[in-house]
MILUM-448384 format. One record per residue (C-alpha): z, x, y; residue in one letter. Coordinates in steps of 0.05 Angstrom, whole numbers, plus 5000, padded with zeros to 4 digits. Layout:
ZXYa;...
//
This chain:
725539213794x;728438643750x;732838053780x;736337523742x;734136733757x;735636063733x;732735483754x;736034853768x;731834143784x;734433513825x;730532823816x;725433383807x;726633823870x;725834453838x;728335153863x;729035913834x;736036103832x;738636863844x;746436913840x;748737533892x;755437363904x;758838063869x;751438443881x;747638683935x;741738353957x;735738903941x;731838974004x;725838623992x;720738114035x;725037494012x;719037014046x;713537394002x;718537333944x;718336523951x;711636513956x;709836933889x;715736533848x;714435853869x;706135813857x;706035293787x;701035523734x;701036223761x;708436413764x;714936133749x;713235513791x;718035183842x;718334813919x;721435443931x;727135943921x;735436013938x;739836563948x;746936463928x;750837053968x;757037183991x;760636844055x;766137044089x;768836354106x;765835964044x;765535973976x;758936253981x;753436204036x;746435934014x;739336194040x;732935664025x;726235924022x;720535414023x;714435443974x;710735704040x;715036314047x;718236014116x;726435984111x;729835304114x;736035124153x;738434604091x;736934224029x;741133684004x;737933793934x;739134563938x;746134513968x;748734013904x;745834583851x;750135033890x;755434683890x;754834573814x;753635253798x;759735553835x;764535023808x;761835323733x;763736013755x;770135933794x;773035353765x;773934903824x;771434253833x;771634253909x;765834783934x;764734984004x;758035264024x;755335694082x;747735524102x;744335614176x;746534844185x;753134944185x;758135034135x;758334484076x;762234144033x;760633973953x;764933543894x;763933553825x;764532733805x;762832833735x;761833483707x;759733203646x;754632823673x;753233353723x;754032913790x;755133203854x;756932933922x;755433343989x;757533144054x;751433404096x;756033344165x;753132814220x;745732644215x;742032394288x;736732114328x;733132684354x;729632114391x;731031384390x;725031134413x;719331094358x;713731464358x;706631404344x;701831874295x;695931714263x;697031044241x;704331134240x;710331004277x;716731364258x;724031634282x;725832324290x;732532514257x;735833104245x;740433224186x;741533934198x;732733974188x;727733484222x;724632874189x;719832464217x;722031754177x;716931144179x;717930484146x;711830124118x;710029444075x;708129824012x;708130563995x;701430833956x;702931333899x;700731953939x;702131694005x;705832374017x;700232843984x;695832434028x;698132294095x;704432874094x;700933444113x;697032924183x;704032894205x;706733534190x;701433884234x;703134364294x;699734064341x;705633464333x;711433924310x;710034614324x;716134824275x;713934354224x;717233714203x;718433394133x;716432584125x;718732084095x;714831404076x;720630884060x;719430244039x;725329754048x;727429413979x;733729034006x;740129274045x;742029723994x;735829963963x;730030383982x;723630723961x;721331333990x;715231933981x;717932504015x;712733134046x;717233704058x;715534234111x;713734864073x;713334534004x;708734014011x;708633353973x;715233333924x;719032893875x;725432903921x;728533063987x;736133003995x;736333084068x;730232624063x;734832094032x;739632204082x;734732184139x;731431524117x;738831194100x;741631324165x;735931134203x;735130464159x;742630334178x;742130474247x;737730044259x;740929524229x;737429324164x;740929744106x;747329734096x;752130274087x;751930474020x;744430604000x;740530723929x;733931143943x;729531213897x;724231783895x;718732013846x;724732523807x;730031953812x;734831593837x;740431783889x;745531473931x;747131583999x;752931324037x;754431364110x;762831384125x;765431554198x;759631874214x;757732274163x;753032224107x;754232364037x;749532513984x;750732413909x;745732503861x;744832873787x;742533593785x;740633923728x;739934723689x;732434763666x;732735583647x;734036303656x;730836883653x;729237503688x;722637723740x;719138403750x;718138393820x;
//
């Protein structure tokens, strides 16, 4: 069997794209699927792969598999391709998006310059208190996934590759938890190397933006309105009555089709 891909890339958060809006999905192991597609040098290569289906109270409803095989609830970087994507197909500018974190919301700011912005709904403390892991303290916040965010001095160029997986371990999170190491530029500005649960080290992590923003502002020493920059790039995040919004480039890379 033959399916259709394309694949799209945010600040470098790559995924395999498969459009099933007007088709059925074939029944196949979608989890051993990801894990063939995504392996780099061997296959196509990705942090993992997205279904684009159809939704009964959306434009479209979204399905994230991780590099790992394991499903994910969201991903900011995902969501902003979808958004993208649809707005190509349907002509709207305004896209709304199904995903097992709740239904979502996407605009096209420049479609020129492909820039999207996704409200990703009201982010929280899953604790408030800090804790303590190896060497680390950190929050817990939810923004529709869990992230374990941790503020240090200086960030080392494989701080995530490095230290990510320590964290991520069941033995702290039995479900798994993606990290992010932020280092504090000034109130608007930060620096982060993101580990993503299921993926591993990556160039970017929307909901890690998110996660590290809101917990920066929360705290009191970011402001509002927030430039993160990751490995891939640049985005900005802005928190407004509660919720967090993420805009940020995305980009085609290319198409094809997979004997699977």
């Amino acid at each position: 069997m033959k399916l259709d891909f394309f694949k799209m890339q945010a600040q470098g958060n790559d995924y395999i794209y498969f459009d099933f809006i007007d088709k059925p999905l074939p029944e196949i192991d979608l989890s051993k699927l990801a894990i063939k597609l995504s392996k780099r040098n061997f296959s196509i290569g990705s942090d993992g792969i997205v279904l684009i289906l159809n939704s009964n109270t959306c434009d479209c409803k979204m399905r994230m598999f991780n590099a790992d095989g394991s499903e994910g609830t969201m991903c900011g970087s995902a969501l902003r391709c979808v958004c993208f994507f649809l707005s190509q197909q349907i002509g709207k500018s305004r896209i709304t998006v199904e995903t097992l974190a709740g239904n979502k919301t996407g605009l096209i700011k420049n479609e020129k310059k492909r820039l999207v912005t996704t409200n990703l709904g009201i982010p929280e403390f899953i604790k408030n208190e800090k804790i303590a892991i190896n060497n680390h303290e950190g929050y817990l916040v939810s923004v529709g996934n869990p992230h374990y965010v941790t503020f240090m001095t200086s960030l080392s160029e494989n701080i995530a590759r490095y230290q990510g997986h320590i964290i991520d371990n069941p033995a702290y999170f039995p479900e798994g938890i993606n990290v992010e190491f932020v280092k504090v530029i000034n109130k608007n500005e930060i620096e982060i190397k993101v580990w993503e649960r299921g993926s591993g080290a990556t160039l970017a992590c929307g909901t890690g933006a998110c996660a590290a923003s809101f917990c920066g502002i929360k705290k009191g020493f970011l402001s509002s309105e927030i430039k993160v920059h990751m490995p891939g790039g640049s985005v900005f995040v802005e928190l407004k009555e509660d919720n967090i919004f993420l805009t940020g480039k995305v980009d085609y890379v290319f198409d094809g089709s997979v004997e699977i």
